[in-house]
C-alpha positions as CSV (number, residue, x, y, z in Angstrom):
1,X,6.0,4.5,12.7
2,X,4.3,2.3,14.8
3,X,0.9,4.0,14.1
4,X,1.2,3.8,10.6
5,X,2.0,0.1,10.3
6,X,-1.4,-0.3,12.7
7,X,-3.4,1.5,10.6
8,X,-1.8,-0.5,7.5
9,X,-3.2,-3.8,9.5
10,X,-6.4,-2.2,10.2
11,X,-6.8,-1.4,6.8
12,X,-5.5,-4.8,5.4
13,X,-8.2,-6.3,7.7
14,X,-11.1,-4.2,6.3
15,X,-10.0,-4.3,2.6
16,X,-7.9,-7.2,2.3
17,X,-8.6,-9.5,-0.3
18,X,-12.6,-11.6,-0.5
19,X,-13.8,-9.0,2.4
20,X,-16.2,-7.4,-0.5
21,X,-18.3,-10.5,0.8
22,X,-17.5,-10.9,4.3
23,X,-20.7,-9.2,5.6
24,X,-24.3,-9.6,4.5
25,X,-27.7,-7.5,5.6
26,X,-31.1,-7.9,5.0
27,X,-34.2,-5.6,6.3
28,X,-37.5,-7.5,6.6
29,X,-40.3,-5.0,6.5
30,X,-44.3,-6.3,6.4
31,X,-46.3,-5.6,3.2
32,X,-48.4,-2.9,5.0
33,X,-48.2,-0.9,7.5
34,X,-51.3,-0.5,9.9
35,X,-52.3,2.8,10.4
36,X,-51.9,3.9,14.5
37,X,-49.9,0.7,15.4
38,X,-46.5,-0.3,16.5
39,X,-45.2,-2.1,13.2
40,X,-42.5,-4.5,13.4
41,X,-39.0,-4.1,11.0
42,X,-35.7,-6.4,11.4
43,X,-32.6,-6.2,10.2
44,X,-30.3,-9.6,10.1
45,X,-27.2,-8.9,9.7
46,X,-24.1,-11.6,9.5
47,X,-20.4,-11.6,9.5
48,X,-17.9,-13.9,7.5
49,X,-15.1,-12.2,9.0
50,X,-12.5,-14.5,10.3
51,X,-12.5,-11.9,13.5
52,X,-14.9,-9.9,15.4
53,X,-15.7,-6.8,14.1
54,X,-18.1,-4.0,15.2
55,X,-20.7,-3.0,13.5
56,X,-22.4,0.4,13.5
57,X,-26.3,0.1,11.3
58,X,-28.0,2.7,10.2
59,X,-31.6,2.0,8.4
60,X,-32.3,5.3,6.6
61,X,-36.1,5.5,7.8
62,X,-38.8,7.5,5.8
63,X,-38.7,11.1,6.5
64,X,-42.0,11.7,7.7
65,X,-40.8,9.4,11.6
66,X,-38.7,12.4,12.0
67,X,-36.4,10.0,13.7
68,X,-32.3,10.7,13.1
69,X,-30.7,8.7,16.0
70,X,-31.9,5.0,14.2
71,X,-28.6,3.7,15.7
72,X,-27.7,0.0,16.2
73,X,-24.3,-0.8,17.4
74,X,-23.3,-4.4,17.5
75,X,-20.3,-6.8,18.2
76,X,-20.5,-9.5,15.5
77,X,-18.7,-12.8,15.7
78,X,-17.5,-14.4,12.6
79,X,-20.3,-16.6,11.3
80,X,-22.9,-15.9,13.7
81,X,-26.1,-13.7,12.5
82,X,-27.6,-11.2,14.7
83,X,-31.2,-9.8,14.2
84,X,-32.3,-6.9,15.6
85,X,-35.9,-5.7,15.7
86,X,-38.1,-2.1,15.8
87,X,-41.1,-0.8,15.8
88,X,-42.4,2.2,14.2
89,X,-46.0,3.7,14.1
90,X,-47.4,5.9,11.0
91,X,-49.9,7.9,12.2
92,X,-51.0,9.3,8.6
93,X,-52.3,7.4,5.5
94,X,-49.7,6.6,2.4
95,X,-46.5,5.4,1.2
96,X,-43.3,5.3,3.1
97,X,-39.7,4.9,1.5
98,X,-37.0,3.3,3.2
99,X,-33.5,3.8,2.3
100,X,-30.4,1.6,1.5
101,X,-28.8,-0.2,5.0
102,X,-26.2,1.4,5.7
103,X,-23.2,-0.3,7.7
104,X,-19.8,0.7,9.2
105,X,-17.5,-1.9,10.3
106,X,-14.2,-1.3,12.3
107,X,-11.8,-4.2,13.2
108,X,-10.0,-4.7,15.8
109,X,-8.1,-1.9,16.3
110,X,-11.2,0.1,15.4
111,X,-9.0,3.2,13.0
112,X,-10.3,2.4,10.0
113,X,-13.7,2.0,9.3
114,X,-15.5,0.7,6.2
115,X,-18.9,1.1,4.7
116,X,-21.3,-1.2,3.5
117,X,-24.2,-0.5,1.5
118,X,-27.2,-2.9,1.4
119,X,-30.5,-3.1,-0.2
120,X,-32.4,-0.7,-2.4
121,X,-35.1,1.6,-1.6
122,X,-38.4,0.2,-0.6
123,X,-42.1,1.2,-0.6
124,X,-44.1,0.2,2.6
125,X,-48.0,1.3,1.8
């Protein structure tokens, strides 16, 4: 009983009423990409949640990095905006397409986890 009445909080804290909005995320990628270089990508990510939460971001990167652990795991406190900063280095000629921003936030109790989608997809020459 007591487990089900935690994950009733947990949920209440994740879906409860105005948290549609309680977390914004932004990637900031540079017009072009040069060839052979490190190139610089943020994310800036903010929480409006009246708690911390944890945050879990996922950037889905073009296909052709070959890189699947793009991980970022942050504590966010409510209010405060984090930014958090990559590189990645094309070594061929073209266009690359990003993904949507994907997040997953847990509260406190960290059972329930919700998804956030930001962003649409993006063309990087």
């Amino acid at each position: 009983m007591l487990f089900v009445v935690m994950v009733a909080i947990d949920l209440f804290m994740l879906f409860g009423p105005d948290t549609a909005k309680k977390l914004t995320a932004r990637r900031f990628l540079p017009e072009r990409f040069s060839n052979g270089d490190a190139n610089n990508v943020s994310i800036e990510i903010e929480s409006n949640f009246n708690y911390p939460v944890k945050a879990e971001i996922i950037d889905e990167l073009p296909f052709v990095f070959q890189i699947r652990d793009n991980l970022f795991k942050r504590r966010l406190l409510p209010g405060k905006a984090e930014v958090i900063n990559y590189q990645l280095t094309p070594v061929e000629r073209g266009s690359y397409r990003f993904g949507v921003l994907n997040v997953f936030v847990t509260a406190r109790l960290g059972l329930v986890s919700r998804r956030y989608c930001f962003g649409e997809e993006e063309d990087v020459k």
